[in-house]
Legacy VTK file of the C-alpha trace (Angstrom):
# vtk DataFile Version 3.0
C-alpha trace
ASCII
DATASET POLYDATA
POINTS 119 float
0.000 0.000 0.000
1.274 3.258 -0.951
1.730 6.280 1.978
-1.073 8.542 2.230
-0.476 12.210 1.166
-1.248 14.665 4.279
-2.815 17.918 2.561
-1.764 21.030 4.785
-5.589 22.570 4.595
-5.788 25.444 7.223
-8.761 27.762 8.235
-6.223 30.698 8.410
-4.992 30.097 4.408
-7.778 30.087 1.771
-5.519 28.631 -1.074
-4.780 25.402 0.900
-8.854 25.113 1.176
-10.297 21.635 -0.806
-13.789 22.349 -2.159
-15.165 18.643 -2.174
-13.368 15.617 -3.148
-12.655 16.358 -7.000
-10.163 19.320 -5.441
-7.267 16.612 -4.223
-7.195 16.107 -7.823
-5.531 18.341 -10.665
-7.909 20.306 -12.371
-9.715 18.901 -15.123
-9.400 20.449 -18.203
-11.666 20.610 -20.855
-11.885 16.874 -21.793
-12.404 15.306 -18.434
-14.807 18.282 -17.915
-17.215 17.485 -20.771
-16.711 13.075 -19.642
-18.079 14.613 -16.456
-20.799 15.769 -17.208
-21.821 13.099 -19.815
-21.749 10.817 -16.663
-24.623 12.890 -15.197
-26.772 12.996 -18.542
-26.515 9.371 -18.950
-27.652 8.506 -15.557
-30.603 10.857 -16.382
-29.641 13.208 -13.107
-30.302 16.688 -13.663
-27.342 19.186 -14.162
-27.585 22.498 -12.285
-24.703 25.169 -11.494
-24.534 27.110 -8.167
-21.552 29.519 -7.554
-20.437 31.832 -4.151
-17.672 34.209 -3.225
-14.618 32.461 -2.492
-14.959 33.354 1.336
-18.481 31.586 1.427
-17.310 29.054 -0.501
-17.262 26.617 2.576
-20.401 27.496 3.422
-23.454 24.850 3.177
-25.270 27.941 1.034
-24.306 28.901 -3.017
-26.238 30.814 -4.854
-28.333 28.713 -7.591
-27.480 29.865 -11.076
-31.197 29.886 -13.055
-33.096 27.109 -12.415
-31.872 23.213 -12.320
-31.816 22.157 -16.246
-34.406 19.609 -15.884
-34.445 16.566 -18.847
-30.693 18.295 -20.244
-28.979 15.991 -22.656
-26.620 18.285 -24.205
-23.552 18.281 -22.649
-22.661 21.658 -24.923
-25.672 23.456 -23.381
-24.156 22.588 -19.603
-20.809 23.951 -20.946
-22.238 27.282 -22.613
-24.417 27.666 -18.878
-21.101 26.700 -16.991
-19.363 29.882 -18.848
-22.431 31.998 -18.560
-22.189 32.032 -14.962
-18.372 32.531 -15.078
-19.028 35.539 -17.257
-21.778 36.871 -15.181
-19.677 36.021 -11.738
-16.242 36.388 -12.731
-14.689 36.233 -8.966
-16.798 33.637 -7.918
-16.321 29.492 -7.523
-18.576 27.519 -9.478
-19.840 24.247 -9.132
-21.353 21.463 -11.209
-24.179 19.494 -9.301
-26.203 16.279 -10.988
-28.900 15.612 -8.852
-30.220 12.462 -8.765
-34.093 12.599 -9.052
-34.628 9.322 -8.120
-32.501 9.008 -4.736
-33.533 12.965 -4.526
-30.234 13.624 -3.682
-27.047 14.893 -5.332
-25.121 12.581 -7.467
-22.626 14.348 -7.950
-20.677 17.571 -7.242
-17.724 19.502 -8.441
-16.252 22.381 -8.436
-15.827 23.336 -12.341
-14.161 27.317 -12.002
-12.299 28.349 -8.810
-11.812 31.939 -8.385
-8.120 33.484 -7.384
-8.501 33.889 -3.676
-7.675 37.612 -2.772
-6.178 37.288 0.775
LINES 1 120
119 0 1 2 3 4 5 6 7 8 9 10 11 12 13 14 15 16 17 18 19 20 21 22 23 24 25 26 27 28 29 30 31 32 33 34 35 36 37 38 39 40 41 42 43 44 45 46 47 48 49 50 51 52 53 54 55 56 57 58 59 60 61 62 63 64 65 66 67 68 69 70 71 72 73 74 75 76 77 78 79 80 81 82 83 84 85 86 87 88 89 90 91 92 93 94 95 96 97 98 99 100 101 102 103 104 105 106 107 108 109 110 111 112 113 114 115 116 117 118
């Protein structure tokens, strides 16, 4: 078994903050972005975006961007809504949700667009 990496996360320095479990990972690019999110169309879970300042951003509370996008299939659709609320909220974390209307719960969530942290 290979050593488990300690990540230094502290309360007093926002940058070392993990956002979920997809932040121990490098960030995704483009690719593993869009095989994301054809995971949660497949299953037939509902994409929906919600984004928050950086400093709220470990809060239980983001802000909903539109409504969820009930029935979407095309993955290009979540992408163009994903950069419409970067646009719209360009110094705020986003985050991809696919809620699972069955379990009614999420699926899934990541965060898709983190904000520079202005300490």
């Amino acid at each position: 078994m290979t050593e488990m990496k300690d990540y230094s996360s502290r309360i007093s320095d926002p940058n070392s903050r993990r956002l979920g479990t997809f932040s121990y990972l490098p960030p995704m690019d483009a690719e593993a972005l869009r095989k994301q999110i054809n995971y949660i169309v497949e299953r037939g879970w509902t994409p929906a975006i919600e984004h928050t300042e950086p400093s709220h951003a470990t809060g239980h509370y983001w802000y909903m961007w539109k409504l969820p996008m009930f029935g979407e299939t095309d993955i290009e659709r979540v992408l163009d809504e994903i950069e419409a609320c970067r646009a719209a909220n360009p110094g705020h974390h986003i985050r991809l949700i696919g809620y699972d209307n069955i379990a009614q719960t999420q699926g899934t969530s990541m965060v898709v667009h983190r904000a520079p942290i202005n300490v």
